[in-house]
N, CA, C, O and CB atoms as a CASP TS submission, in Angstrom:
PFRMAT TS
TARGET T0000
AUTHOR 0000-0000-0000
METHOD Language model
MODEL 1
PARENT N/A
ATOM      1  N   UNK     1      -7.632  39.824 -69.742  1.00  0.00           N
ATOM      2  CA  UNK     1      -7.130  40.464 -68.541  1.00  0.00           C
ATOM      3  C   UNK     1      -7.917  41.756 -68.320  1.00  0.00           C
ATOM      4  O   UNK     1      -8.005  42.616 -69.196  1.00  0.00           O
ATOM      5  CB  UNK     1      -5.598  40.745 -68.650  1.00  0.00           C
ATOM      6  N   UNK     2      -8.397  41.843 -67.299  1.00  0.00           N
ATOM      7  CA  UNK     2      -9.262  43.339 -67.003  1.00  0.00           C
ATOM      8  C   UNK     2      -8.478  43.565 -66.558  1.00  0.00           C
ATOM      9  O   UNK     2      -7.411  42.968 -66.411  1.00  0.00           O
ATOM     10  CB  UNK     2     -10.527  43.707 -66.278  1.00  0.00           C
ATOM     11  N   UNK     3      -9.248  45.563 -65.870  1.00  0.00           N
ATOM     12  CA  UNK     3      -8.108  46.347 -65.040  1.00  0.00           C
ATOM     13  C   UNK     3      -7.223  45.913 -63.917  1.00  0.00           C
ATOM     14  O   UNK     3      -6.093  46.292 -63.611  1.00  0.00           O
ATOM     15  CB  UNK     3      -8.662  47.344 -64.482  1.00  0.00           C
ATOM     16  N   UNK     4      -8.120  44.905 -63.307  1.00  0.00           N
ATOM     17  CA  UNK     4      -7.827  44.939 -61.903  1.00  0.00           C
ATOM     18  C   UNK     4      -6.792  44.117 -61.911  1.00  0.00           C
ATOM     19  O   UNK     4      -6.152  44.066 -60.861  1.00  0.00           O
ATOM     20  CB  UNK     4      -8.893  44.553 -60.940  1.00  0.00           C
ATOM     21  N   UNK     5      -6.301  43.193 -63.155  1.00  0.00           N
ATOM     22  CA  UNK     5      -5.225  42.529 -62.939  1.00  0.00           C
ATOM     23  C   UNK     5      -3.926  42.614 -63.734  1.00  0.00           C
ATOM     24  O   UNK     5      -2.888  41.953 -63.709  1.00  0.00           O
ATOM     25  CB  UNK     5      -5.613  41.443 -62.942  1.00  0.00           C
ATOM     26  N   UNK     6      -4.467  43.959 -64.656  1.00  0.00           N
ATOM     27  CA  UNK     6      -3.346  44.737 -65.611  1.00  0.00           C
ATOM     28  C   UNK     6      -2.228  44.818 -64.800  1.00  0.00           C
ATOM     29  O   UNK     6      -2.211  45.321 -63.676  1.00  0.00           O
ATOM     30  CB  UNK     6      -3.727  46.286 -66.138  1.00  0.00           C
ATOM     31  N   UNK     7      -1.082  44.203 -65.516  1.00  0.00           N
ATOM     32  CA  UNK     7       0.125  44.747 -64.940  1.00  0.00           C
ATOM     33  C   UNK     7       0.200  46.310 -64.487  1.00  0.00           C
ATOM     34  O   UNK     7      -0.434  46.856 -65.390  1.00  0.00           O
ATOM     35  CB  UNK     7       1.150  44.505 -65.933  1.00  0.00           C
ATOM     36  N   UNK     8       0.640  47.377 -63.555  1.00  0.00           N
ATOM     37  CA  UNK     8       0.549  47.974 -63.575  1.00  0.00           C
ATOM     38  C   UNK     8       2.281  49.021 -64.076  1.00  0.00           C
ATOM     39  O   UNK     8       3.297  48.365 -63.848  1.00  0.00           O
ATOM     40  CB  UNK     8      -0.277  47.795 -62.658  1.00  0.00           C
ATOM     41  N   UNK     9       2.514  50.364 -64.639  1.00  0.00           N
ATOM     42  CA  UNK     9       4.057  50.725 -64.380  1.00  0.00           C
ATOM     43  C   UNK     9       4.782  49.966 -63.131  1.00  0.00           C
ATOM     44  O   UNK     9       5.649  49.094 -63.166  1.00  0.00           O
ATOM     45  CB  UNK     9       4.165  52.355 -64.073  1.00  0.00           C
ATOM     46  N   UNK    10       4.179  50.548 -62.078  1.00  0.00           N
ATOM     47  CA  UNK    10       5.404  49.853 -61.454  1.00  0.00           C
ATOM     48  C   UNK    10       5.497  48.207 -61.035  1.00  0.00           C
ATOM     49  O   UNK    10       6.412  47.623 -60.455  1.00  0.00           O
ATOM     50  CB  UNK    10       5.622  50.613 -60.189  1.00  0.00           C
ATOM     51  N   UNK    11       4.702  47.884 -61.349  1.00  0.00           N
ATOM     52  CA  UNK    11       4.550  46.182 -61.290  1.00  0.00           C
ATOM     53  C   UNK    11       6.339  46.058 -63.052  1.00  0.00           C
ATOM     54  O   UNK    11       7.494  45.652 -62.919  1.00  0.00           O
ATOM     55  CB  UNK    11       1.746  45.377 -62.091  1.00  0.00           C
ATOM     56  N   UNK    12       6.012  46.315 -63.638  1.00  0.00           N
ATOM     57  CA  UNK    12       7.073  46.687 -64.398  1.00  0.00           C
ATOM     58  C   UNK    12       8.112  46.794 -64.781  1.00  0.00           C
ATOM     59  O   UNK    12       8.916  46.325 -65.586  1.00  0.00           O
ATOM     60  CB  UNK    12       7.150  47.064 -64.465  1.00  0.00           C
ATOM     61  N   UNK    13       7.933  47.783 -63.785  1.00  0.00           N
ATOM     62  CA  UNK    13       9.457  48.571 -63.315  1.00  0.00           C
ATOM     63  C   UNK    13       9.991  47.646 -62.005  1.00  0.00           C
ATOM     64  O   UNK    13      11.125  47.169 -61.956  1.00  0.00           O
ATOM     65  CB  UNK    13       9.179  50.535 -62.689  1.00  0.00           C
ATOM     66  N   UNK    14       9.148  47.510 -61.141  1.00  0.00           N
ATOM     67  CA  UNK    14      10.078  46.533 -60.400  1.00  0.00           C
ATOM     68  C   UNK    14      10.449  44.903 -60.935  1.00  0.00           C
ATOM     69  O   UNK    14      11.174  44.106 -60.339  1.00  0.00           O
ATOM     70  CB  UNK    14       9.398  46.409 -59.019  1.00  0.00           C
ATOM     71  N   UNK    15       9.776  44.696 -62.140  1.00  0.00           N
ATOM     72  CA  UNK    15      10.418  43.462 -62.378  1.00  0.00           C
ATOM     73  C   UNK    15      11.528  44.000 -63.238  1.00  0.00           C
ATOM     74  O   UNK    15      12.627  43.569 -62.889  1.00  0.00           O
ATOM     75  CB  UNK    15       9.490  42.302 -63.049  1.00  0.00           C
ATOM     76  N   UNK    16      11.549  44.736 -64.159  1.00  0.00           N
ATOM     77  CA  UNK    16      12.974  45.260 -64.618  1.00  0.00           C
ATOM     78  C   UNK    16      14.190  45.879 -63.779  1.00  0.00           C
ATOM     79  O   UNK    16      15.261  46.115 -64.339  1.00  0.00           O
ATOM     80  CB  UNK    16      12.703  46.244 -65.477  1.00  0.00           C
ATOM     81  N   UNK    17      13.989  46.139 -62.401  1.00  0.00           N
ATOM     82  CA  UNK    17      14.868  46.288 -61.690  1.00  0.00           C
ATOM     83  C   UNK    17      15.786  45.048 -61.087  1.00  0.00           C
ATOM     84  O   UNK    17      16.959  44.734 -60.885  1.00  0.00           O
ATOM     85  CB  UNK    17      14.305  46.972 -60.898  1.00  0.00           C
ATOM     86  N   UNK    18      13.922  44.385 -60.887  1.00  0.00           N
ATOM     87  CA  UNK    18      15.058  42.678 -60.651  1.00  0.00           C
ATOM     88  C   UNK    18      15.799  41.484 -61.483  1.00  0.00           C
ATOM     89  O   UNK    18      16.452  40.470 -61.239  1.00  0.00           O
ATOM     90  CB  UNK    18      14.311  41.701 -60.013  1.00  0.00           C
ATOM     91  N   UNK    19      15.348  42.152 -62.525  1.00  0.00           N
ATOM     92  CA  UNK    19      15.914  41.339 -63.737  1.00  0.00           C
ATOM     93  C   UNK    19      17.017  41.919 -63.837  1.00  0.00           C
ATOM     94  O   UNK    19      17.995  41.174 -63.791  1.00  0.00           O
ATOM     95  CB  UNK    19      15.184  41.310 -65.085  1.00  0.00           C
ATOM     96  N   UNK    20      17.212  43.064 -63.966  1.00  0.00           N
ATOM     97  CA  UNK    20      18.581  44.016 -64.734  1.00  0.00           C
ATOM     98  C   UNK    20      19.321  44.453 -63.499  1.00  0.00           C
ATOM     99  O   UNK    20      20.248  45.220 -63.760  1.00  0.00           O
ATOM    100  CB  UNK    20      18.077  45.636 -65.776  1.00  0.00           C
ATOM    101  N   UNK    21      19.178  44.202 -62.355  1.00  0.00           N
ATOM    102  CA  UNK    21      20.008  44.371 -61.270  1.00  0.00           C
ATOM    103  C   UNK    21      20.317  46.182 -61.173  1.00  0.00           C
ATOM    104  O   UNK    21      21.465  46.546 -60.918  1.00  0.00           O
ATOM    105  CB  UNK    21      21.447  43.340 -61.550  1.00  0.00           C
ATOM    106  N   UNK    22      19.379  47.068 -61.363  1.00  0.00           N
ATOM    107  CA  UNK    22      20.079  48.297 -61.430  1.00  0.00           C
ATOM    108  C   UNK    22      19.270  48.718 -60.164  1.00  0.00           C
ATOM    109  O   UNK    22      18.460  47.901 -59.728  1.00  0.00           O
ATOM    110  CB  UNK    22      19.992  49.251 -62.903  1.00  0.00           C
ATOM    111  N   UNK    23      19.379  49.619 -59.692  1.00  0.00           N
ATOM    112  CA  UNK    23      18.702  50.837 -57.944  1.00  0.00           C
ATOM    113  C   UNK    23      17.915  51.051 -58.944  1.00  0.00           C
ATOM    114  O   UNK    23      17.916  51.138 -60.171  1.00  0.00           O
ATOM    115  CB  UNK    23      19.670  52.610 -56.885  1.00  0.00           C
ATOM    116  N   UNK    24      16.981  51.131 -57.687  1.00  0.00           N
ATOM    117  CA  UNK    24      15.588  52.463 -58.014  1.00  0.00           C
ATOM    118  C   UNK    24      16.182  53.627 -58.299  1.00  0.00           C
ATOM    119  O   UNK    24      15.444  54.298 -59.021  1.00  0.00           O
ATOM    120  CB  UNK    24      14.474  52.934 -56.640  1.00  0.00           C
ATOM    121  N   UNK    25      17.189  54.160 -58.050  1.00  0.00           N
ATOM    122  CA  UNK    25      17.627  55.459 -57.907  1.00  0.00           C
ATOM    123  C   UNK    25      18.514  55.730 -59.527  1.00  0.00           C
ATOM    124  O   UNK    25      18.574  56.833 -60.071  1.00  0.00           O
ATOM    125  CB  UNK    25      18.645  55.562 -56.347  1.00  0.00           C
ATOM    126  N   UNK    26      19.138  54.459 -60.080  1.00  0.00           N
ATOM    127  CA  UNK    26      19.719  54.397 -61.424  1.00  0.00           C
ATOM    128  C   UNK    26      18.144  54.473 -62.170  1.00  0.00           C
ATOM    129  O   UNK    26      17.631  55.335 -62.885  1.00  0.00           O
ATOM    130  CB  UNK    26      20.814  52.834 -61.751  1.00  0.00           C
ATOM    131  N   UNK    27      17.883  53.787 -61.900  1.00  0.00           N
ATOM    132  CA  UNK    27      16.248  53.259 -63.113  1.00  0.00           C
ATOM    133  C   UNK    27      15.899  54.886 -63.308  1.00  0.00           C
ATOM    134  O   UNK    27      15.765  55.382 -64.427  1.00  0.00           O
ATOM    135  CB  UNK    27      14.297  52.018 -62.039  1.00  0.00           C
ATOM    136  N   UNK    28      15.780  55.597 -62.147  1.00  0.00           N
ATOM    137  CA  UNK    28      14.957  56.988 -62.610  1.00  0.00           C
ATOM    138  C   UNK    28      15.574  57.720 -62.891  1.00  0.00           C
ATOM    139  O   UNK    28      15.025  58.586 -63.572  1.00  0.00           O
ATOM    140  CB  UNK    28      14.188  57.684 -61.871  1.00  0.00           C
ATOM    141  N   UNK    29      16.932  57.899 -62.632  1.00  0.00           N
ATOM    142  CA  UNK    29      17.507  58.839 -63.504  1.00  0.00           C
ATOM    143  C   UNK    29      17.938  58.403 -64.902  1.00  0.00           C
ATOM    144  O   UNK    29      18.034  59.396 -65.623  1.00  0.00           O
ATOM    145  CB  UNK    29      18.589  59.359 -62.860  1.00  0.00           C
ATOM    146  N   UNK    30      18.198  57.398 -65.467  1.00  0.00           N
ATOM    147  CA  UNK    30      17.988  56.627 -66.850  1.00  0.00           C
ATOM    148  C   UNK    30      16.804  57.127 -67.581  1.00  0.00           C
ATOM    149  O   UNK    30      16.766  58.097 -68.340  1.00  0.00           O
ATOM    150  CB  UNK    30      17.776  55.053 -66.647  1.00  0.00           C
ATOM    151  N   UNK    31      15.939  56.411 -67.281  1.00  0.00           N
ATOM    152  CA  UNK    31      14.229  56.184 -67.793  1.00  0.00           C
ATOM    153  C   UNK    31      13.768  57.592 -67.574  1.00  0.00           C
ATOM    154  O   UNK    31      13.180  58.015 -68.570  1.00  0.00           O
ATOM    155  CB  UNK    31      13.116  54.939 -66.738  1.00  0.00           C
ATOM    156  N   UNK    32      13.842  58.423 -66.627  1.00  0.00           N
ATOM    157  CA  UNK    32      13.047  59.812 -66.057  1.00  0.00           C
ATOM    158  C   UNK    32      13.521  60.885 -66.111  1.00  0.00           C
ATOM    159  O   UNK    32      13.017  61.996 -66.273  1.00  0.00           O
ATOM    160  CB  UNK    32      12.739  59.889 -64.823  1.00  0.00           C
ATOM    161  N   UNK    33      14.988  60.397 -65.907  1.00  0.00           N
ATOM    162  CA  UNK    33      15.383  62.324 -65.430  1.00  0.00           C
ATOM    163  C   UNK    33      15.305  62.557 -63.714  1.00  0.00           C
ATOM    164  O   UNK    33      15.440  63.612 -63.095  1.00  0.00           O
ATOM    165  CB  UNK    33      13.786  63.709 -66.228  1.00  0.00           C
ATOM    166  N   UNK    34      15.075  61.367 -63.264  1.00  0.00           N
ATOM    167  CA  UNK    34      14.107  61.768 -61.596  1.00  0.00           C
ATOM    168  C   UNK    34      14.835  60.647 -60.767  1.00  0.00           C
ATOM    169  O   UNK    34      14.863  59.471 -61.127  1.00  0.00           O
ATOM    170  CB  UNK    34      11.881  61.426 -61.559  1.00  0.00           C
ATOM    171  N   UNK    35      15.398  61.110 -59.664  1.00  0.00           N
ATOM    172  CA  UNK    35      16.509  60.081 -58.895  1.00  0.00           C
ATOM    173  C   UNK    35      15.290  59.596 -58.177  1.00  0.00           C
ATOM    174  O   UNK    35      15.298  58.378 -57.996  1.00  0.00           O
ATOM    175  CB  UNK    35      18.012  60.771 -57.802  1.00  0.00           C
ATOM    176  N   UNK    36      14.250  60.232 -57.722  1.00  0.00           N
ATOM    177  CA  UNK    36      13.229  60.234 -56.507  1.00  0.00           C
ATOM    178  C   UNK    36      11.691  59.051 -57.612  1.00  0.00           C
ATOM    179  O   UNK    36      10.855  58.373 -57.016  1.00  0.00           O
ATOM    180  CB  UNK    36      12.645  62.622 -55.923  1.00  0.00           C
ATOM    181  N   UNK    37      11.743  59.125 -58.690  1.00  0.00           N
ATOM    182  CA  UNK    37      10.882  58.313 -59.652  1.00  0.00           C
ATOM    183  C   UNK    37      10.312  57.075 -59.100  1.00  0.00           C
ATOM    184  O   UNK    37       9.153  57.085 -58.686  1.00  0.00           O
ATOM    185  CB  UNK    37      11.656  57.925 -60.848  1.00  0.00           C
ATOM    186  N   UNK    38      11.056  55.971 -59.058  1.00  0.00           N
ATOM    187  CA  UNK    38      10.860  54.882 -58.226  1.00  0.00           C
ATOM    188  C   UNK    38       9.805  55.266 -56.930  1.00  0.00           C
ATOM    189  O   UNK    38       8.581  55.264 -56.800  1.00  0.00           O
ATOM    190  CB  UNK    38      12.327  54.419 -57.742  1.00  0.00           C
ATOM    191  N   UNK    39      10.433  55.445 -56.451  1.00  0.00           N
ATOM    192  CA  UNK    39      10.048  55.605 -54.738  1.00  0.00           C
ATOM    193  C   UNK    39       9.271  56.293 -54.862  1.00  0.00           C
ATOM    194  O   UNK    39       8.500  55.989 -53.951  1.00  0.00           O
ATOM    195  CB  UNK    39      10.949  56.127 -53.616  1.00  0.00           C
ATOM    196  N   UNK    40       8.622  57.531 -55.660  1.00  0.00           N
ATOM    197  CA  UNK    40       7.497  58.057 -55.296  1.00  0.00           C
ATOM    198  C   UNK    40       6.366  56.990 -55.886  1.00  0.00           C
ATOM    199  O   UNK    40       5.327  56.788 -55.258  1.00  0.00           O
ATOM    200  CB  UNK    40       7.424  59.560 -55.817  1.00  0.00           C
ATOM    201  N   UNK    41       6.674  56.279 -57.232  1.00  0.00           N
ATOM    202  CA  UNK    41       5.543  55.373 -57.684  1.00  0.00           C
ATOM    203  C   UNK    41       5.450  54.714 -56.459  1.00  0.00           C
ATOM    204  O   UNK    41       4.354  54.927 -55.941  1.00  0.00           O
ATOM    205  CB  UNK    41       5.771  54.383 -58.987  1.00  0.00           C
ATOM    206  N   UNK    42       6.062  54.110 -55.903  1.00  0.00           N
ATOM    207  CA  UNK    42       5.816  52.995 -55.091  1.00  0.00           C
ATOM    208  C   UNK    42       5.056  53.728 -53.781  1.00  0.00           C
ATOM    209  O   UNK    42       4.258  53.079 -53.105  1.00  0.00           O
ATOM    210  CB  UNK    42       7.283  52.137 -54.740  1.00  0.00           C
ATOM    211  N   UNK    43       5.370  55.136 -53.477  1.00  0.00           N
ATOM    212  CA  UNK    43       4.351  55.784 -52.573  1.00  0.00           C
ATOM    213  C   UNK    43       2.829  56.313 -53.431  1.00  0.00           C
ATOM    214  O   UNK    43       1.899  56.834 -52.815  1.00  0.00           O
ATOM    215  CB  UNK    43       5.198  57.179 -51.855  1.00  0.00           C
ATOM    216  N   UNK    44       2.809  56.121 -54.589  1.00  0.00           N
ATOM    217  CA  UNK    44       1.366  55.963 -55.240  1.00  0.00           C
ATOM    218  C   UNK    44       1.318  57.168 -55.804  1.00  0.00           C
ATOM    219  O   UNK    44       0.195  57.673 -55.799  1.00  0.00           O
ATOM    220  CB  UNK    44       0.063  55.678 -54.286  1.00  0.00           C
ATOM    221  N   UNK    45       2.424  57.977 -56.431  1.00  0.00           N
ATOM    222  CA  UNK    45       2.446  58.360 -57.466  1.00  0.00           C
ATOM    223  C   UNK    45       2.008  58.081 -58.712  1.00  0.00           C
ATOM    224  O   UNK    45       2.404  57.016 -59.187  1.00  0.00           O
ATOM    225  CB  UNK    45       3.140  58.448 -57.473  1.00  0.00           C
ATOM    226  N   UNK    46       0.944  59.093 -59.692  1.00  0.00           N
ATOM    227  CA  UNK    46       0.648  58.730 -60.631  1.00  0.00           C
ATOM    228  C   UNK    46       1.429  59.548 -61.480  1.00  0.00           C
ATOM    229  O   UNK    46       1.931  60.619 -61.139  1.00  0.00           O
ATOM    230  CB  UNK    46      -0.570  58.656 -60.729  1.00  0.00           C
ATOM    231  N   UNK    47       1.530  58.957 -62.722  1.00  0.00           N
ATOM    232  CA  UNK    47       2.509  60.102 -63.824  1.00  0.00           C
ATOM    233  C   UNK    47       1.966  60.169 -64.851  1.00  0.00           C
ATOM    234  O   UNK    47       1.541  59.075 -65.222  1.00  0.00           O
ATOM    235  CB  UNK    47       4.001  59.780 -64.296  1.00  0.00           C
ATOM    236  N   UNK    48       1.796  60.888 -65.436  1.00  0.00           N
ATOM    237  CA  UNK    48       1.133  61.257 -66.923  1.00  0.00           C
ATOM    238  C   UNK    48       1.640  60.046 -67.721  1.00  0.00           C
ATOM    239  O   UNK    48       2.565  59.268 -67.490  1.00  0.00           O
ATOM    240  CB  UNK    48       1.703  62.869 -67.696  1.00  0.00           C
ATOM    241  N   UNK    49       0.256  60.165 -69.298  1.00  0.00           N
ATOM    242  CA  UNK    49       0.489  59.240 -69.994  1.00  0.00           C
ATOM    243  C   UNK    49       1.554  59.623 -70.624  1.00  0.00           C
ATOM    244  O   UNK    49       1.734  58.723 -71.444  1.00  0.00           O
ATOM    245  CB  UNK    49      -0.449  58.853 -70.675  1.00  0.00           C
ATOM    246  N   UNK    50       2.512  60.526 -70.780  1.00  0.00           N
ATOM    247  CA  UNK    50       3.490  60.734 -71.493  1.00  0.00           C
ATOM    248  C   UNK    50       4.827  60.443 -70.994  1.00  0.00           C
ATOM    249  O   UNK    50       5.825  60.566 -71.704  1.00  0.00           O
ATOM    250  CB  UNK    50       3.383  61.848 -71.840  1.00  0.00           C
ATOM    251  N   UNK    51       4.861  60.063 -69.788  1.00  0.00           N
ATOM    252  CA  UNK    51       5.866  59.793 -68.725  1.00  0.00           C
ATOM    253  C   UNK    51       5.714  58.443 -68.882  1.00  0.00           C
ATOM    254  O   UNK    51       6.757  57.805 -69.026  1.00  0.00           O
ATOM    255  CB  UNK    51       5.658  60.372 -67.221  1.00  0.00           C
ATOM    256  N   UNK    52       4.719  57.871 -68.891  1.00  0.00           N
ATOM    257  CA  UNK    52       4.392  56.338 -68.377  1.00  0.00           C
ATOM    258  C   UNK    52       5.005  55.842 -69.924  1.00  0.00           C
ATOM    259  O   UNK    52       5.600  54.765 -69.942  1.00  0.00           O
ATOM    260  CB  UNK    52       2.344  55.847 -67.890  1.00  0.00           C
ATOM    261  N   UNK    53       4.855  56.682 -71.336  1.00  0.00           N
ATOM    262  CA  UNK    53       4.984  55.875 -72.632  1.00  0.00           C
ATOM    263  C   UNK    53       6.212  56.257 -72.834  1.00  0.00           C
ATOM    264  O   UNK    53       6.772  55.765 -73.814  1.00  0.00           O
ATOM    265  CB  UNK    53       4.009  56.123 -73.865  1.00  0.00           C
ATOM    266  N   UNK    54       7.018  57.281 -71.935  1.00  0.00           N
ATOM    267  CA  UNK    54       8.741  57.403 -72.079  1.00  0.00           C
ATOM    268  C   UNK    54       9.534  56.351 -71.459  1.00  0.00           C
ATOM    269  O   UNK    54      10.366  55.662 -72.051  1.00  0.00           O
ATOM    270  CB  UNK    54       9.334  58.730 -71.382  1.00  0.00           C
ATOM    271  N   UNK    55       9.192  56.264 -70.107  1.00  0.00           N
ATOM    272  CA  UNK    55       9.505  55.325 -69.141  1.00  0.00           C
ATOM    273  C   UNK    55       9.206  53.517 -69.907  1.00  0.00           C
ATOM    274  O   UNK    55      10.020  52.594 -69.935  1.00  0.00           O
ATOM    275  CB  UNK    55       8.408  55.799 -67.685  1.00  0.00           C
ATOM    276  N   UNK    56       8.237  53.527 -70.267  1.00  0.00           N
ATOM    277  CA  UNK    56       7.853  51.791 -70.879  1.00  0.00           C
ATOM    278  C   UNK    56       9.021  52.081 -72.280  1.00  0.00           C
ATOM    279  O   UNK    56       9.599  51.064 -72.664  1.00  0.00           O
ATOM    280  CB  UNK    56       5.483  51.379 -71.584  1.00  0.00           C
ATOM    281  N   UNK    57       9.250  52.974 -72.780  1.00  0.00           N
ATOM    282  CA  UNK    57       9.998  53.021 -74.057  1.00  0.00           C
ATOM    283  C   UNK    57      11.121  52.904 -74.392  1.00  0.00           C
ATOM    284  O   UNK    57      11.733  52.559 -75.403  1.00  0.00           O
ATOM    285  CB  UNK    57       9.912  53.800 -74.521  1.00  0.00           C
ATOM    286  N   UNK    58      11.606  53.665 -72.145  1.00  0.00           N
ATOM    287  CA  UNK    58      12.769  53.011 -72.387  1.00  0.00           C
ATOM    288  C   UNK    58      13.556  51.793 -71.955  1.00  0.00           C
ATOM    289  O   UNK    58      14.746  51.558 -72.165  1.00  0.00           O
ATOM    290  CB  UNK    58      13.340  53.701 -72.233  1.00  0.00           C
ATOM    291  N   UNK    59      12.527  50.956 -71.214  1.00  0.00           N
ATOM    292  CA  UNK    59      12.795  49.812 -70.844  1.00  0.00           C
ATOM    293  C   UNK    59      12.830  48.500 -71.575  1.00  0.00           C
ATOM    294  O   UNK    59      13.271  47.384 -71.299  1.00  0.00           O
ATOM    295  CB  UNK    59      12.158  49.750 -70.056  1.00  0.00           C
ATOM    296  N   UNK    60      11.868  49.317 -73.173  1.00  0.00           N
ATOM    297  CA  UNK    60      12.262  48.407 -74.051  1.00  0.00           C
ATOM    298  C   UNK    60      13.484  48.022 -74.958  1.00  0.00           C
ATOM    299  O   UNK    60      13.812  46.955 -75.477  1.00  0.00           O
ATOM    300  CB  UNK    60      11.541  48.515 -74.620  1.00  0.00           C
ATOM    301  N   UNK    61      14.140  49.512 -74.960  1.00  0.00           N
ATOM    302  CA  UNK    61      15.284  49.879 -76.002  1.00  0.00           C
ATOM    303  C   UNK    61      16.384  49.264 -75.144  1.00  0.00           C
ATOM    304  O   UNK    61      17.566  49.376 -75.468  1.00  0.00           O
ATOM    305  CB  UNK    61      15.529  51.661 -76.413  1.00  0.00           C
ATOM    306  N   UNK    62      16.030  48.677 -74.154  1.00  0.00           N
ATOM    307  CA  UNK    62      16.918  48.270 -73.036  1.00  0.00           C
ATOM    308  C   UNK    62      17.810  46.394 -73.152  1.00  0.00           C
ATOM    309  O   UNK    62      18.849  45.831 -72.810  1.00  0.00           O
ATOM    310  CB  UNK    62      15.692  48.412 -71.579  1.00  0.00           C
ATOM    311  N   UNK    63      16.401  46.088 -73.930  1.00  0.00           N
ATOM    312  CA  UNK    63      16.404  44.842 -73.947  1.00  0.00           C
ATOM    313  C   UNK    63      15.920  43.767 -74.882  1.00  0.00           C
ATOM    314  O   UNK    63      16.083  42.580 -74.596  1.00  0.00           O
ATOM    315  CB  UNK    63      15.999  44.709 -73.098  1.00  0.00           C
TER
END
């Protein structure tokens, strides 16, 4: 798999939203701290690698 077809965070995050039935607005305050999280990725927000390995860390402890 190269870059261009790497899953990306929010490729991710929106399948864990549709799997686990929770809002964009639950997911980021869970995972982030950030009600606004979601929705800015999806407006092309980038987030540090330390955000991106909190956020994946906690979607694992999830499931």
């Amino acid at each position: 798999m190269d870059a261009r077809t790497k899953p990306t965070l929010l490729d991710d995050v929106e399948a864990f939203l549709k799997a686990n039935g929770l809002s964009a607005t639950r997911f980021g305050v869970l995972a982030a701290g950030d009600t606004k999280f979601v929705n800015t990725l999806r407006k092309g927000r980038k987030v540090r690698l330390a955000t991106e390995e909190r956020v994946r860390a906690w979607m694992e402890s999830q499931g």
